[in-house]
LUMZAGU-137197 format. One record per residue: residue in one letter; x, y, z of N, C-alpha, C in turn; residue number from 1. Coordinates in Angstrom, 2 decimals. Example, Ala and Ser with C-alpha at 12.3 -4.5 7.8 and 13.67 -1.06 7.14 Angstrom:
BEGIN
> a/13.19/-5.69/7.80/12.30/-4.50/7.80/13.20/-3.30/7.80/1;
> s/12.85/-2.25/7.08/13.67/-1.06/7.14/12.90/0.03/7.87/2;
REM end
This chain:
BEGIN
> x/-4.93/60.76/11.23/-4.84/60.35/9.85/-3.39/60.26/9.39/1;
> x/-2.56/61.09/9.68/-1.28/61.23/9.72/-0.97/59.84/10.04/2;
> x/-1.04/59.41/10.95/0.13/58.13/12.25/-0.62/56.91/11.04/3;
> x/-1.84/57.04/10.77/-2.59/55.85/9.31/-1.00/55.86/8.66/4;
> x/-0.98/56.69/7.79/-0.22/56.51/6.69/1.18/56.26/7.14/5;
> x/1.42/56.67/8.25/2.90/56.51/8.79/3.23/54.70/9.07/6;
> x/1.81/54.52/9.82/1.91/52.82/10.24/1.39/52.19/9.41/7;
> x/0.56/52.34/8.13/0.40/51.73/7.14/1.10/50.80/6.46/8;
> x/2.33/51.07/5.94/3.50/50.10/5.36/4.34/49.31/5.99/9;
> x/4.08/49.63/8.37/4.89/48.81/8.70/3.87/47.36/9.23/10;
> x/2.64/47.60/8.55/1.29/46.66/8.97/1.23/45.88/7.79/11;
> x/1.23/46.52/6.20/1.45/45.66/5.06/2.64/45.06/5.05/12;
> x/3.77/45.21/5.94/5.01/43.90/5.80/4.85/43.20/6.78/13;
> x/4.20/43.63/7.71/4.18/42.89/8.92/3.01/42.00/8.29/14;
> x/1.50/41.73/7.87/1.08/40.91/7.24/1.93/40.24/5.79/15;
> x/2.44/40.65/5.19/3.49/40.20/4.46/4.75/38.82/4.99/16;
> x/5.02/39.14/6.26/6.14/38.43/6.79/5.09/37.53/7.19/17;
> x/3.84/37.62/7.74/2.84/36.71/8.49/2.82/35.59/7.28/18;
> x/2.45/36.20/6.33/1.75/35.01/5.53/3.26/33.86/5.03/19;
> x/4.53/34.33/5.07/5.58/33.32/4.52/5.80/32.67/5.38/20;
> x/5.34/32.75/7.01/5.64/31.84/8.07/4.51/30.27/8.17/21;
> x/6.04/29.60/7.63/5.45/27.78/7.59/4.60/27.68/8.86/22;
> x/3.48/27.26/8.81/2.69/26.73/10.17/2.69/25.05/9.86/23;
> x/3.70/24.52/10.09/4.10/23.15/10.04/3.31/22.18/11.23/24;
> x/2.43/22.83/12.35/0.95/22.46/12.90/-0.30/22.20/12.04/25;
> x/-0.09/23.00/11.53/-1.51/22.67/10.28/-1.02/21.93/8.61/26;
> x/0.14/21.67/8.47/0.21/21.14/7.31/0.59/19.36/8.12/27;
> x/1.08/18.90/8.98/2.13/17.74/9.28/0.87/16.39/9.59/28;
> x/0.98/15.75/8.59/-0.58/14.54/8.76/0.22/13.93/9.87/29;
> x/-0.84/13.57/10.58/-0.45/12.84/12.16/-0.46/11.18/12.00/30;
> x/0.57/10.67/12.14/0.90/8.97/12.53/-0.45/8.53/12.79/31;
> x/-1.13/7.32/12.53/-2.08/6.94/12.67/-1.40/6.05/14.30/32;
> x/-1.48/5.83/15.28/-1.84/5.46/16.67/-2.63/3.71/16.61/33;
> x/-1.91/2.43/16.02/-2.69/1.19/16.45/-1.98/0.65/17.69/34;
> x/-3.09/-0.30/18.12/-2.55/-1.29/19.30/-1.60/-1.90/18.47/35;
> x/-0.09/-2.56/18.70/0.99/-2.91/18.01/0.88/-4.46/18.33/36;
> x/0.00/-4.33/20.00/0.46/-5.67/20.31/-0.99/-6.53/20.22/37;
> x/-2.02/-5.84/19.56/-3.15/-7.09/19.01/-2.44/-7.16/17.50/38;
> x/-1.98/-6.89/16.89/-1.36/-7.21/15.46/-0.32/-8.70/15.22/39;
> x/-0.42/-9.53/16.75/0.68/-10.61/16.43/0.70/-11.21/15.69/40;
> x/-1.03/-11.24/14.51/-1.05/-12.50/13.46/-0.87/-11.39/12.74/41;
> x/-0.57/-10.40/11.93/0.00/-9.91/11.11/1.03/-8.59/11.32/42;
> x/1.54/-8.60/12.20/2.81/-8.02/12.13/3.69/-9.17/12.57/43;
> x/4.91/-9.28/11.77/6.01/-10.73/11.50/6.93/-10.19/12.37/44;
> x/8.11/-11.00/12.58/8.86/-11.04/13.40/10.08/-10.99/12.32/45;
> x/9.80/-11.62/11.14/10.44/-12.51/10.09/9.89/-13.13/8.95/46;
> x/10.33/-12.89/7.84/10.00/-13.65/6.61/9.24/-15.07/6.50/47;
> x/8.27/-15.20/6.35/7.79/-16.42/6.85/8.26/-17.33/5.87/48;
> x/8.44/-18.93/5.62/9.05/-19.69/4.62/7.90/-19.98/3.59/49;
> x/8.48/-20.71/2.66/7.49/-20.54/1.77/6.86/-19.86/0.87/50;
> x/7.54/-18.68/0.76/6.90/-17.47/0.31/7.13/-17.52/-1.66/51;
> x/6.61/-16.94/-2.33/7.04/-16.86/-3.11/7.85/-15.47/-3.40/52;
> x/9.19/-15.52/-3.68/9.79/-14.06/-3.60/9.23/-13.18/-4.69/53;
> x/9.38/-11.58/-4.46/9.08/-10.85/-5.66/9.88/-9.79/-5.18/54;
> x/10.17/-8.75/-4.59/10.76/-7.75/-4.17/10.82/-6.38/-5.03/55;
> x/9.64/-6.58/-4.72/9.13/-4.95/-5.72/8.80/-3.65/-4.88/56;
> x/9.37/-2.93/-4.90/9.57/-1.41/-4.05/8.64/-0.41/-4.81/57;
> x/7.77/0.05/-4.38/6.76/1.06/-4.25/6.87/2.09/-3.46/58;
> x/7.40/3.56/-4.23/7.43/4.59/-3.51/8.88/4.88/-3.19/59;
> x/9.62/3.82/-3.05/10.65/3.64/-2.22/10.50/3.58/-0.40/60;
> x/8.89/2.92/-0.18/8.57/3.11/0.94/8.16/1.62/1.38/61;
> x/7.51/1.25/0.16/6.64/-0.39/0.72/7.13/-1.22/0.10/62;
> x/7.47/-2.37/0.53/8.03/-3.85/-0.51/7.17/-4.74/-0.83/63;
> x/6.95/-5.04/-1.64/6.07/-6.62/-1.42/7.34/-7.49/-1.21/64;
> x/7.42/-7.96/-0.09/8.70/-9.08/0.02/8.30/-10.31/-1.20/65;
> x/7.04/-10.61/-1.15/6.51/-12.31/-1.58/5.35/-12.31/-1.19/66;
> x/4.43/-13.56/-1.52/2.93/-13.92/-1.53/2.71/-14.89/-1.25/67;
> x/2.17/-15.94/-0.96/1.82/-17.35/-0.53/0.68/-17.61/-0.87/68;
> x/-0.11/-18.73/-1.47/-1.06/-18.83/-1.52/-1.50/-20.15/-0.77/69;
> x/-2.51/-20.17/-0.12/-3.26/-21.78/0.35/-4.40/-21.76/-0.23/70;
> x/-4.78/-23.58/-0.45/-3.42/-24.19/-0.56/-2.93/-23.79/-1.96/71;
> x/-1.58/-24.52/-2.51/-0.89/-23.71/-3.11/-1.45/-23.59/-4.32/72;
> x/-1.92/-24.16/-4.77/-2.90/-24.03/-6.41/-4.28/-23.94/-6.32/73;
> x/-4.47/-22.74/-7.45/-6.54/-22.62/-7.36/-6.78/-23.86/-7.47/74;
> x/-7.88/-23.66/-6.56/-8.88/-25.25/-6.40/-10.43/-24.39/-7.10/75;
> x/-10.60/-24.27/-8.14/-12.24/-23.91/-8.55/-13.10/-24.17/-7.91/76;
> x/-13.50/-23.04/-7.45/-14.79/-22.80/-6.29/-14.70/-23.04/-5.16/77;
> x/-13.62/-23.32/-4.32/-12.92/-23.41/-3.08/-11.97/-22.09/-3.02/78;
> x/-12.74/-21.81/-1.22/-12.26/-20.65/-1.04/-10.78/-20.48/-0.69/79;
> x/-9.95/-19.66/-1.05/-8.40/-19.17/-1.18/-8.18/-18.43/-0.24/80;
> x/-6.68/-18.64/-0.14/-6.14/-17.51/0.46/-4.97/-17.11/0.49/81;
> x/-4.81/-15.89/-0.06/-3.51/-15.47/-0.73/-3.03/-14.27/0.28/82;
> x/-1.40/-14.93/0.68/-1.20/-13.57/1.55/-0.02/-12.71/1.28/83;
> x/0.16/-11.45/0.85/1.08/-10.63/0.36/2.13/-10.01/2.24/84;
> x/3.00/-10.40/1.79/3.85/-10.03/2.93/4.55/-8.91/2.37/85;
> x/4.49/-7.65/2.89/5.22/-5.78/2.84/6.32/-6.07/3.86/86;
> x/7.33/-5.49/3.79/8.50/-4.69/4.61/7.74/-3.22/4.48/87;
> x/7.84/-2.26/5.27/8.13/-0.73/5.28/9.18/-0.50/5.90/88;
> x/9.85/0.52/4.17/11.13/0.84/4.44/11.23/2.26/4.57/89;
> x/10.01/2.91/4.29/10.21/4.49/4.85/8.98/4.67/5.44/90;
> x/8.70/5.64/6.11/7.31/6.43/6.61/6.19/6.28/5.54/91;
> x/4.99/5.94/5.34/4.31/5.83/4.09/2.76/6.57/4.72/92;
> x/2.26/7.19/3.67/0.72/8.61/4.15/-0.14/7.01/4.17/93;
> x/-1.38/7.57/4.07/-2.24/6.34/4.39/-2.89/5.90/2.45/94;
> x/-2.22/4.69/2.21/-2.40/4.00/0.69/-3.23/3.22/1.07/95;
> x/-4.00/2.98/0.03/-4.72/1.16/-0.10/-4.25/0.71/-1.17/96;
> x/-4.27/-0.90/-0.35/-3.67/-1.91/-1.62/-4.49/-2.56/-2.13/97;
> x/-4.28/-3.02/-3.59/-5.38/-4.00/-4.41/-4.48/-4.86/-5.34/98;
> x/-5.58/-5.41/-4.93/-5.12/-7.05/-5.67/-6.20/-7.23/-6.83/99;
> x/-5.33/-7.68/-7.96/-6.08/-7.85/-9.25/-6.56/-9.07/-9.67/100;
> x/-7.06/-10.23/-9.58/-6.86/-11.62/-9.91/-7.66/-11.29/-11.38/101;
> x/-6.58/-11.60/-12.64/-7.41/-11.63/-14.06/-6.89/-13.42/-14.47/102;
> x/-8.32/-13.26/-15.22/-7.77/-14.63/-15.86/-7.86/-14.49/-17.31/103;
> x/-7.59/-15.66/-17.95/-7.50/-16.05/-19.48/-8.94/-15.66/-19.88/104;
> x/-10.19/-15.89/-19.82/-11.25/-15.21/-20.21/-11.84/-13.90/-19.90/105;
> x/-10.94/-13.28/-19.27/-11.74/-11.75/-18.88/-11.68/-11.41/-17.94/106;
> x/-12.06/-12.21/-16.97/-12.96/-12.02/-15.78/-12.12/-11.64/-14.88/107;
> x/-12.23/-10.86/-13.40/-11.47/-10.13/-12.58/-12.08/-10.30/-11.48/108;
> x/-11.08/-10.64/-10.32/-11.63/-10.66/-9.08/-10.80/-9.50/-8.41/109;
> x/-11.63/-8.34/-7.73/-11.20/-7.45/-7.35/-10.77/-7.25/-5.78/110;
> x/-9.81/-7.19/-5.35/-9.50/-6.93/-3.85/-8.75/-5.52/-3.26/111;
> x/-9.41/-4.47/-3.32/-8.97/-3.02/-2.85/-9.57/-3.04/-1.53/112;
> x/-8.09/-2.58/-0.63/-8.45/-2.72/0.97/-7.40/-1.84/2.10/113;
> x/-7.51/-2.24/3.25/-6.46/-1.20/3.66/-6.02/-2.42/4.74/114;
> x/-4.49/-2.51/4.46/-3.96/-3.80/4.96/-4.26/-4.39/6.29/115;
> x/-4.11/-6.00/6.24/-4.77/-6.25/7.77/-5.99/-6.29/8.12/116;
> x/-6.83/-6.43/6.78/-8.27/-5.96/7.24/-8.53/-4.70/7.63/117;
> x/-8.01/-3.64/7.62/-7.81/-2.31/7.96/-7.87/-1.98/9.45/118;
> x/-7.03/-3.02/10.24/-6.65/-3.32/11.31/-5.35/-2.71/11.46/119;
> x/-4.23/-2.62/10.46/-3.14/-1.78/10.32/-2.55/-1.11/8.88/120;
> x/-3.55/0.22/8.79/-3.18/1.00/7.81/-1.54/1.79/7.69/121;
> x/-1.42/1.87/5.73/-0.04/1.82/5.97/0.60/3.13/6.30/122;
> x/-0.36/3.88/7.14/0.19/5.55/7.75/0.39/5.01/9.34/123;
> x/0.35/3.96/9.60/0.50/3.50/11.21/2.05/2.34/10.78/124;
> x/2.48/2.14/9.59/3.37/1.33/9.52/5.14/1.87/10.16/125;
> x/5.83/1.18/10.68/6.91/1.98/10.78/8.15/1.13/10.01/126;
> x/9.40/2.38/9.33/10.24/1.17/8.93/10.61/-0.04/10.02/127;
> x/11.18/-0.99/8.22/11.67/-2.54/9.02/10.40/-3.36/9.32/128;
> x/8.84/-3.04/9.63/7.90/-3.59/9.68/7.39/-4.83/9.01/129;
> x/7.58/-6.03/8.91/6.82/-7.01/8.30/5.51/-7.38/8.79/130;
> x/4.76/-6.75/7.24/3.28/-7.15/7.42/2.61/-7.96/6.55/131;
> x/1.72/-9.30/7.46/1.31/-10.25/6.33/0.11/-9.50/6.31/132;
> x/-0.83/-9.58/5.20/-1.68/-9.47/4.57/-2.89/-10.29/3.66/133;
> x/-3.52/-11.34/4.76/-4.43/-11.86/3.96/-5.39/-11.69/3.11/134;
> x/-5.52/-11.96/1.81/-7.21/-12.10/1.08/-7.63/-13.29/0.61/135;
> x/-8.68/-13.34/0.98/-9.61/-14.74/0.70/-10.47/-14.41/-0.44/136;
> x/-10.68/-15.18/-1.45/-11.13/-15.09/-2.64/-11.33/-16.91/-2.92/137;
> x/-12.70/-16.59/-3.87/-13.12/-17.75/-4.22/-13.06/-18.01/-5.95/138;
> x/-11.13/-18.90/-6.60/-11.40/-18.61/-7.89/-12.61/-19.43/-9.25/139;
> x/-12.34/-19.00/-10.24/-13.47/-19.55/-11.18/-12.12/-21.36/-11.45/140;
> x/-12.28/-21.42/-13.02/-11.84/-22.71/-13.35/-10.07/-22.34/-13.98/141;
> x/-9.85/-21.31/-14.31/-8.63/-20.65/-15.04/-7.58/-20.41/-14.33/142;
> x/-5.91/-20.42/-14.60/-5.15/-19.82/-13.74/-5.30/-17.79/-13.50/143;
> x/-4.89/-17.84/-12.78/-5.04/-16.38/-12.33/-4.03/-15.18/-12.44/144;
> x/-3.71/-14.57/-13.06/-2.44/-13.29/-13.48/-2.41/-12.35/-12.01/145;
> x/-1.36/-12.28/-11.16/-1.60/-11.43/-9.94/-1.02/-10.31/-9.96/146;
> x/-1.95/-9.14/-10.01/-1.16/-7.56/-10.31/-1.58/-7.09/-8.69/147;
> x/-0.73/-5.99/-8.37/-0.46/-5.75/-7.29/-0.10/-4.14/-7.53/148;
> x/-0.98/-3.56/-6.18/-0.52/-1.95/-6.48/-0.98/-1.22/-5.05/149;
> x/-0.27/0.19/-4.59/-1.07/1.05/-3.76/-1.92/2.03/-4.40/150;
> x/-2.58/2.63/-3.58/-3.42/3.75/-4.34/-4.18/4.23/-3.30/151;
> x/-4.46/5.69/-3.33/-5.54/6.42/-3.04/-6.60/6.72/-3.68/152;
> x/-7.42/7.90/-3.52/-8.67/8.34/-4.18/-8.59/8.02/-5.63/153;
> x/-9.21/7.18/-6.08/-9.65/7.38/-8.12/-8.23/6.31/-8.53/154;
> x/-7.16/6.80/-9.55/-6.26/6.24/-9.73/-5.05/6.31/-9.40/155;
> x/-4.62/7.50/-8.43/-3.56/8.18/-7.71/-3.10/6.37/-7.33/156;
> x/-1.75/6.44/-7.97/-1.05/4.92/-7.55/0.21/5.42/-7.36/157;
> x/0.77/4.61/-5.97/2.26/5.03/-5.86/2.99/4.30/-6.96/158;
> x/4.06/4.99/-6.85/4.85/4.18/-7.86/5.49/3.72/-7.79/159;
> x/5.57/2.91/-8.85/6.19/0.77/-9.00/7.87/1.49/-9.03/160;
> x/8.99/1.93/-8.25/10.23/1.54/-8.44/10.77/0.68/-8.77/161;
> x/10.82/-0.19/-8.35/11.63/-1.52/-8.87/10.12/-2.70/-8.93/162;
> x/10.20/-3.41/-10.00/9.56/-5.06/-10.28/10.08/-5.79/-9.26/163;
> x/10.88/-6.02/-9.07/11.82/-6.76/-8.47/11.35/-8.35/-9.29/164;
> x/11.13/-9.27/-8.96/11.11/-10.45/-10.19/9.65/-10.04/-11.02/165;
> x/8.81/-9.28/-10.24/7.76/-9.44/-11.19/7.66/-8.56/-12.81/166;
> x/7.09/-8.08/-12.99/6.98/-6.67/-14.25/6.24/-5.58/-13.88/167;
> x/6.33/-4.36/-14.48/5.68/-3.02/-14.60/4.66/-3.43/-15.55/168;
> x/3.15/-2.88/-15.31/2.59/-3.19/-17.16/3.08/-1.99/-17.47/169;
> x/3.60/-0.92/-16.86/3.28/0.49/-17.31/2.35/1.62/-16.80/170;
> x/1.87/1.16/-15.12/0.51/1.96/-15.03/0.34/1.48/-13.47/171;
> x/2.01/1.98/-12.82/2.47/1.62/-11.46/1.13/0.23/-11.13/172;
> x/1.41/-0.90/-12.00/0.30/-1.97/-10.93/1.77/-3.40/-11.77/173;
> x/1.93/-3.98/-10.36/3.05/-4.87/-10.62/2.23/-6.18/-10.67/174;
> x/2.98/-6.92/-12.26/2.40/-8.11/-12.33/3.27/-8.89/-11.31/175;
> x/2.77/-9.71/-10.44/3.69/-10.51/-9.59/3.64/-11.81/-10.05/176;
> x/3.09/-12.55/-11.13/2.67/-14.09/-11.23/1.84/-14.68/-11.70/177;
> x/1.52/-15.85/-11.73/0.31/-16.44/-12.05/-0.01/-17.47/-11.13/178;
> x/-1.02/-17.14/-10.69/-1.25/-18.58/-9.60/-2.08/-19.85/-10.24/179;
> x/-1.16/-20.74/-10.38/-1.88/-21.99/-11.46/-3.10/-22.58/-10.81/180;
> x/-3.69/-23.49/-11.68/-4.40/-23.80/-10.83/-4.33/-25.30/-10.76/181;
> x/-5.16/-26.31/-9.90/-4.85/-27.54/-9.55/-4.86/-28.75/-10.49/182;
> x/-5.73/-28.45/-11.14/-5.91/-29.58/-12.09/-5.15/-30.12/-12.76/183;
REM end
């Protein structure tokens, strides 16, 4: 009973010192692991032409370099396709991106996804990376307002650093444009 009380206080620091030791094994999220080399239609080499510029930094990790749309003006009720080209300029956890298409009457076409078709999520991205990003959408008769954002669970959105040409509304989702339409 004696040697208890003697080794008692060198067992409460010794659990003491246990618990302040970082186990940087159990906290460190692991690189997501894609094939690099089935990605040739959307990992770039280079800026593709044509683009429309915007250069809006998210996080200080993801860019939207620019967007393209085919063909270049809504055609009402012909299917679209709009492609957002990213740089990653730092390490980024795993975000999804969404695309907002609003128009002049209300209406919203929604595109939340994980880039690439979720063929290359952006926790597998490495800096310097150019990634195109297609979505196909079919618009109504109106031009289209294009907001742009990352996000996780609910409304957790990284945040809009720089517009770069586009705007902040205020609620990290970057207006990038309006895509007119043909008529």
């Amino acid at each position: 009973m004696v040697w208890i009380r003697a080794v008692r206080p060198t067992l409460l620091a010794l659990l003491a010192l246990c618990a302040c030791i970082e186990r940087p094994w159990q906290d460190t999220p692991q690189k997501r692991e894609v094939d690099r080399g089935a990605l040739a239609d959307v990992l770039l080499t280079a800026v593709p032409p044509g683009l429309t510029p915007v250069g809006a930094v998210f996080g200080g990790s993801a860019e939207l370099v620019g967007y393209r749309l085919e063909p270049a003006a809504l055609v009402p009720g012909q299917r679209m396709r709009l492609t957002l080209v990213w740089r990653c300029r730092a390490e980024l956890d795993s975000w999804r991106i969404f695309v907002h298409l609003d128009d002049t009457a209300g209406s919203r076409i929604h595109a939340e996804h994980d880039p690439a078709g979720g063929r290359y999520p952006t926790d597998a991205w490495r800096p310097g990376d150019l990634v195109a990003d297609p979505i196909v959408f079919t618009p109504g008769t109106n031009p289209l307002r294009l907001y742009v954002g990352l996000y996780t669970q609910g409304e957790n959105r990284l945040h809009l650093d720089s517009p770069g040409r586009g705007r902040d509304d205020g609620q990290d989702r970057l207006f990038a444009g309006v895509l007119p339409t043909g008529r």
